[in-house]
C-alpha positions as CSV (number, residue, x, y, z in Angstrom):
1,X,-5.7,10.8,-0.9
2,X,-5.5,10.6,2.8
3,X,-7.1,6.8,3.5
4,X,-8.9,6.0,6.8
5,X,-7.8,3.2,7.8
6,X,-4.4,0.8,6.7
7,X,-5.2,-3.1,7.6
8,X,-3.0,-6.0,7.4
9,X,-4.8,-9.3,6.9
10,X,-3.8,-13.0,6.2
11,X,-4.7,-16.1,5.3
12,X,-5.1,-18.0,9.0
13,X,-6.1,-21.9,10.1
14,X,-9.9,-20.4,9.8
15,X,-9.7,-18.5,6.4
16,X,-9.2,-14.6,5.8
17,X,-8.5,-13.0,9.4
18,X,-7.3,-9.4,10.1
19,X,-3.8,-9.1,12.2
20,X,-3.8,-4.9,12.7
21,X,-6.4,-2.3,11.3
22,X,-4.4,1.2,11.9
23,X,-6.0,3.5,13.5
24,X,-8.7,1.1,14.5
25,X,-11.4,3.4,13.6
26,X,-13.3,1.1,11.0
27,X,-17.1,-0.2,12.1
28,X,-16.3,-3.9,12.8
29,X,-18.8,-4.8,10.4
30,X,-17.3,-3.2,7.6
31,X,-13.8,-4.7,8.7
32,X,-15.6,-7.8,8.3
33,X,-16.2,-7.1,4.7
34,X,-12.8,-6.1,3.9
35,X,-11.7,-8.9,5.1
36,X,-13.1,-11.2,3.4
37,X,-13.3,-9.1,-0.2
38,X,-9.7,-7.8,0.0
39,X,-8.6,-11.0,-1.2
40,X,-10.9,-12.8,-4.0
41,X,-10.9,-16.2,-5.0
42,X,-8.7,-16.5,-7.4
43,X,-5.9,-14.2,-6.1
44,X,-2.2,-14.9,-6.5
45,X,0.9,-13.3,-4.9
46,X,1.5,-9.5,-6.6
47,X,-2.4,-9.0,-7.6
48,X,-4.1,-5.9,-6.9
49,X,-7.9,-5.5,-6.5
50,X,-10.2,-2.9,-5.3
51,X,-13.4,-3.1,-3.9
52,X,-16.2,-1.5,-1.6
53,X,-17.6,-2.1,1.7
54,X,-20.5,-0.1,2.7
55,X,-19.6,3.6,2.5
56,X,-15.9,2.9,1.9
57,X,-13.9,2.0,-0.8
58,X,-10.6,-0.2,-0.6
59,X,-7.0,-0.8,-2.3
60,X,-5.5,-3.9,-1.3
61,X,-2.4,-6.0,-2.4
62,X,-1.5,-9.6,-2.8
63,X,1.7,-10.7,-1.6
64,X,3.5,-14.2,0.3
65,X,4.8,-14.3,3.3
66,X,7.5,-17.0,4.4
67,X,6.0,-19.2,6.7
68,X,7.7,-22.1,8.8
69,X,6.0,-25.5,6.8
70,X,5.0,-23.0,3.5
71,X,4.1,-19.9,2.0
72,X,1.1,-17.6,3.3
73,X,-0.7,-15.5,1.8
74,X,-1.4,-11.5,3.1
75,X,-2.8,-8.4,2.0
76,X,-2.2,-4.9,2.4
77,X,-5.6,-2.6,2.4
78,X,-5.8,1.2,2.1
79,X,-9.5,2.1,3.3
80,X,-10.8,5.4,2.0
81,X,-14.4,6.9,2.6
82,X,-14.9,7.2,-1.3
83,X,-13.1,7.1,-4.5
84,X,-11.1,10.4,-4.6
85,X,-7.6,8.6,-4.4
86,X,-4.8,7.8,-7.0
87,X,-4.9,4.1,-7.8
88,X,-2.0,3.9,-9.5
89,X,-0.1,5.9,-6.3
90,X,-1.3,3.2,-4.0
91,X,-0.5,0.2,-6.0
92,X,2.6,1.6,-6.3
93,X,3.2,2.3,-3.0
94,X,1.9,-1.0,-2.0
95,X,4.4,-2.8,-4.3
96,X,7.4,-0.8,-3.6
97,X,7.0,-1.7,0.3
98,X,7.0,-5.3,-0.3
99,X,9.4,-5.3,-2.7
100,X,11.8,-3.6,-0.5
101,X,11.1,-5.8,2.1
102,X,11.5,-9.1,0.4
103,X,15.1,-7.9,-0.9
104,X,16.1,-7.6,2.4
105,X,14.4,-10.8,3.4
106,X,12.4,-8.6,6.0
107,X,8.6,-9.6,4.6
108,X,6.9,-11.1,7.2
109,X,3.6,-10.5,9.3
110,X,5.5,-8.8,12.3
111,X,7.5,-6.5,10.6
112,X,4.6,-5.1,8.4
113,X,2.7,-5.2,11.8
114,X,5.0,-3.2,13.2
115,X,5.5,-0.3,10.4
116,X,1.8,-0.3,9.4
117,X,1.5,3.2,11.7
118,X,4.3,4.5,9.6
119,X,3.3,3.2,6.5
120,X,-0.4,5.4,7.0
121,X,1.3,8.5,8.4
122,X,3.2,8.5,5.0
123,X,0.9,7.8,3.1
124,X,-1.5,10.8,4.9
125,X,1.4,12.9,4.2
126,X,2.3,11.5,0.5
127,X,5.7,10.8,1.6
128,X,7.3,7.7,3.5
129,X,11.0,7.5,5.0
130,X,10.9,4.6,7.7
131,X,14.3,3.6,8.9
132,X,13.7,-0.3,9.6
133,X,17.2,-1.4,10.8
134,X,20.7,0.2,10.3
135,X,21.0,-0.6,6.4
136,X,17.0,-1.0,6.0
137,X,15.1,2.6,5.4
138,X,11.9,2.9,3.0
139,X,11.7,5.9,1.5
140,X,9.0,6.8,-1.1
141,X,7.8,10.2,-2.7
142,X,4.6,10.4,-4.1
143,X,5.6,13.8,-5.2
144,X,8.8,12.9,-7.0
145,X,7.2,9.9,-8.4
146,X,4.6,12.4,-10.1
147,X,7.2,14.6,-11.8
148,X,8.6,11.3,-13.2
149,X,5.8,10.1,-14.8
150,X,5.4,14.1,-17.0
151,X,5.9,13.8,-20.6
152,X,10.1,14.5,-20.8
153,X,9.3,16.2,-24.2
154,X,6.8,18.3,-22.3
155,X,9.6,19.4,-19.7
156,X,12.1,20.3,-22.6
157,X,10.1,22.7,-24.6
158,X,8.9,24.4,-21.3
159,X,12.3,25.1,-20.6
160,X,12.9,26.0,-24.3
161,X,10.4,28.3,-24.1
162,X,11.5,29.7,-21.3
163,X,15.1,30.2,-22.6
164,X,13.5,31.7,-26.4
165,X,11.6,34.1,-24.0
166,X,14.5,35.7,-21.9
């Protein structure tokens, strides 16, 4: 689920533009492409939308950032060279992030600039802990998220088995 590439991108005076591609190891041209598909149309703040650009594949999320006369508009993008990655695990991710950051009035384009390195180490390693100020650390698990999600009924007659069994 490792992606390639994590890119930041926002709505600028000129349309779409890209602010930080981490690691910056993306053919321009198919930056391009993201760019301007990781955010369709019609897009709103907390949309999701996947799409492909040449040989890679993309995840990106819709979210507002406070600007000084109104609003913008980013996107977060997780580049992958094909489609063997958890959707759900990176919308989730994505969501969490900004989430976290809004409640502690900490979205904006410089501080997701700055922890976009951290943000694809975790994600390379499926799991995040990135201590953004003295009360402010992210931590997400893909792995404890996963055991979550397992049928609880499941889990209780595995360990009923396991208890008839001894």
């Amino acid at each position: 689920m490792k992606p390639i590439s994590l890119c930041l991108i926002q709505m600028g005076k000129k349309g779409l533009e890209l602010v930080k591609a981490h690691p910056d190891v993306v053919p321009e041209s198919t930056l391009n492409q993201i760019v301007l598909k990781s955010m369709p149309m019609s897009s709103k703040e907390g949309d999701f939308s996947s799409s492909t650009a040449d040989k890679c594949v993309f995840e990106s999320y819709i979210f507002s950032v406070p600007g000084a006369e109104r609003n913008n508009i980013a996107t977060l993008v997780a580049v992958f060279e094909g489609s063997d990655y958890k959707r759900e695990d990176i919308r989730r991710f994505f969501s969490f992030t900004v989430t976290e950051l809004e409640k502690n009035q900490m979205v904006n384009i410089e501080m997701i600039t700055k922890i976009l390195p951290h943000l694809y180490e975790g994600l390379s390693k499926e799991k995040v802990k990135i201590k953004i100020s003295s009360v402010v650390t992210l931590e997400f698990d893909f792995t404890s998220e996963k055991k979550s999600e397992e049928d609880p009924g499941k889990e209780f007659a595995v360990s009923m088995q396991d208890d008839l069994w001894k």
